[in-house]
N, C-alpha and C positions, 0 to 999 in steps of 0.2 A: 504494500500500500504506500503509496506517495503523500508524502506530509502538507501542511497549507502551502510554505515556501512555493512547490512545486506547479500549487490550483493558482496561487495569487500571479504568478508570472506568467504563467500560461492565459490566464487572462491578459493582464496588461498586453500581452505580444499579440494579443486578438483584436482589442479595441484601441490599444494603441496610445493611452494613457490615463491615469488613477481615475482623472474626474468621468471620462467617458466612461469607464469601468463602472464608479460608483451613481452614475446617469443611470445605470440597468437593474440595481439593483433593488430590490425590496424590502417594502420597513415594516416590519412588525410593529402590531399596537401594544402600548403598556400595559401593566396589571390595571390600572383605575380608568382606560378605557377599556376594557374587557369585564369590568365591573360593575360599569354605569350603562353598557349598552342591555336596555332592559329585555325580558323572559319573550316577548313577540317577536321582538327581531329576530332573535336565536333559533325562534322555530319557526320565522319567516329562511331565516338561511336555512335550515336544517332540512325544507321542504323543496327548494330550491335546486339545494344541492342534489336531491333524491329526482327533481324530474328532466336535471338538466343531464343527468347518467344517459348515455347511449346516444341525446338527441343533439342536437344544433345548438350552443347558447343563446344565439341570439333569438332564436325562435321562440325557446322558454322565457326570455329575458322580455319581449314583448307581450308576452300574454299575461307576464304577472299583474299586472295590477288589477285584473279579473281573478285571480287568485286572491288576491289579496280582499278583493270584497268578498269574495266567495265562504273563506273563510274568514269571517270577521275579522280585517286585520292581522289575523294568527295571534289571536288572545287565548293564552293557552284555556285559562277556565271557561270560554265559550267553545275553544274547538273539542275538547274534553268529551263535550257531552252531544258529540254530533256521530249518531249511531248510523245504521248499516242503510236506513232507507234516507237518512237524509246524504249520505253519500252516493246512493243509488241516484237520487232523483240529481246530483252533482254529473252523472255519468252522462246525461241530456244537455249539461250546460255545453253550447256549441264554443264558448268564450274559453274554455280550459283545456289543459290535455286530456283526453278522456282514457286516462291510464288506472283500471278498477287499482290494484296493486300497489299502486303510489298515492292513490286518493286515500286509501285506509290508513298508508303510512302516515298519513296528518296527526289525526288524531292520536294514534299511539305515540307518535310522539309529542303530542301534548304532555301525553300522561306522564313519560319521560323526563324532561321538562318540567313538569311541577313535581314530579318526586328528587327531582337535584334540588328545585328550586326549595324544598320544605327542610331540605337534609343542609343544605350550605346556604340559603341564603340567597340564594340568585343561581342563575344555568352560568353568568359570567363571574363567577366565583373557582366555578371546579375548573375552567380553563384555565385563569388566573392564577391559582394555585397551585398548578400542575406543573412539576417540574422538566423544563426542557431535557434535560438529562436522559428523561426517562418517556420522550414522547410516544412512542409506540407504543406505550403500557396503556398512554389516550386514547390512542388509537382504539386498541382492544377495549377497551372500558366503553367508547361509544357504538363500536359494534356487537357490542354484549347488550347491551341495557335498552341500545336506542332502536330503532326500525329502520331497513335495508341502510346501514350504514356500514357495512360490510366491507371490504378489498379495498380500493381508494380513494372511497366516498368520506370516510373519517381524516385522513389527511387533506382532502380539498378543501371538507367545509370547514376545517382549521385556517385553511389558508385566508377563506371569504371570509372567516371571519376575524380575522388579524393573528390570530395566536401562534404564535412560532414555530414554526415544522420543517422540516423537509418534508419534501412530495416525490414519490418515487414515481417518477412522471417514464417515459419511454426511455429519454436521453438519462435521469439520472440512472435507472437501470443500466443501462448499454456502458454507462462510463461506470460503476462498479462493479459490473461485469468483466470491466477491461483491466480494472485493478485486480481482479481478481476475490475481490471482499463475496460477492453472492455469484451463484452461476445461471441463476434464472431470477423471473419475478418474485418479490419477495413477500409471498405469505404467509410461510415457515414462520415460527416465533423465534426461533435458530436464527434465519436472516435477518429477521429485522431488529433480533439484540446487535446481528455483527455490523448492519447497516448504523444502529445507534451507537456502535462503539467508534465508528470511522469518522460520524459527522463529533461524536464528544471529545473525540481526539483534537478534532482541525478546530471547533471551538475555544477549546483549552492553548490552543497555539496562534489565536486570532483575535477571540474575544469577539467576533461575527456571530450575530443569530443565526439560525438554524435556515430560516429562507433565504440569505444570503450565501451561505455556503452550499445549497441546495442549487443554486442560481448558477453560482458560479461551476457548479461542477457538471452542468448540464449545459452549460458554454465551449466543454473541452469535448464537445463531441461535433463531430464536422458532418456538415449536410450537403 
């Protein structure tokens, strides 16, 4: 495995100097915005993220705010208690994606969402709290607990919603691949401690957030 030294110049020698470099890169939100961003938004991304899996962003991206009415805003304690026929009769709205599958996922994750929110205090608490170190353990906690957040629907909607990650996107696979760190996708708990151990490394040698170094090592793959 090749240390930051190696990610950080291999950059620079791509774009060609620090500021251009640090023009690309991405900023995670703080703890006390990941705090104050309230329990609807969290399950407005959370829903987001679930229907923009497989399709078009911007397709999904334009029909949300028919989503958004649809389900009240995404207030958890009204989406809560929207049962099987009022999501049936959602399956007629011509304004939404008519995915049965993902429209149920709402609600469950309502429930999701207010049982963080009872247990901490808010849904942007348990992100907040969550130590970078050990982000894939987030990972698996939101695909445990929450609805299809599954493979790498849990590090995306970290990403939308600021909290620190790497995202094992195509190019970061390919490129620790080529270090050698994983040999395939990583949905082993095997890879993705050794995927955590590689980005805790070049942290600890950087002082780079986690989507920054994520960035950077998805720049050393050539298209």
């Amino acid at each position: 495995m090749r240390d930051y030294k190696w990610l950080h110049e291999y950059c620079l020698n791509r774009f060609g100097s620090a500021a251009a470099l640090e023009a690309r890169l991405p900023q995670p939100s703080s703890a006390e915005q990941l705090r104050a961003m309230p329990d609807d938004r969290y399950l407005s991304l959370i829903a987001l993220r679930i229907f923009r899996a497989g399709l078009k962003h911007s397709l999904v991206d334009a029909k949300w705010p028919a989503f958004e009415q649809a389900f009240f805003g995404f207030d958890p304690q009204k989406v809560v208690l929207m049962g099987g026929e009022h999501i049936e009769r959602l399956m007629h709205n011509t304004q939404l994606i008519r995915h049965l599958g993902k429209l149920k996922s709402v609600p469950r994750n309502a429930q999701f969402v207010l049982d963080v929110a009872r247990e901490k205090g808010g849904f942007g608490n348990l992100l907040a709290d969550w130590p970078s170190s050990d982000i894939v353990g987030l990972w698996r906690y939101l695909a445990k607990h929450g609805n299809q957040l599954g493979g790498a629907s849990a590090p995306r909607l970290l990403r939308m919603a600021g909290k620190d990650t790497f995202v094992p996107s195509n190019d970061v696979v390919a490129a620790l691949k080529a270090q050698e760190v994983i040999d395939k996708t990583p949905s082993s708990q095997r890879d993705q401690a050794a995927m955590q151990a590689v980005f805790n490394q070049w942290q600890a040698e950087s002082g780079r957030p986690l989507c920054q170094l994520s960035a950077m090592l998805a720049f050393t793959v050539n298209h």
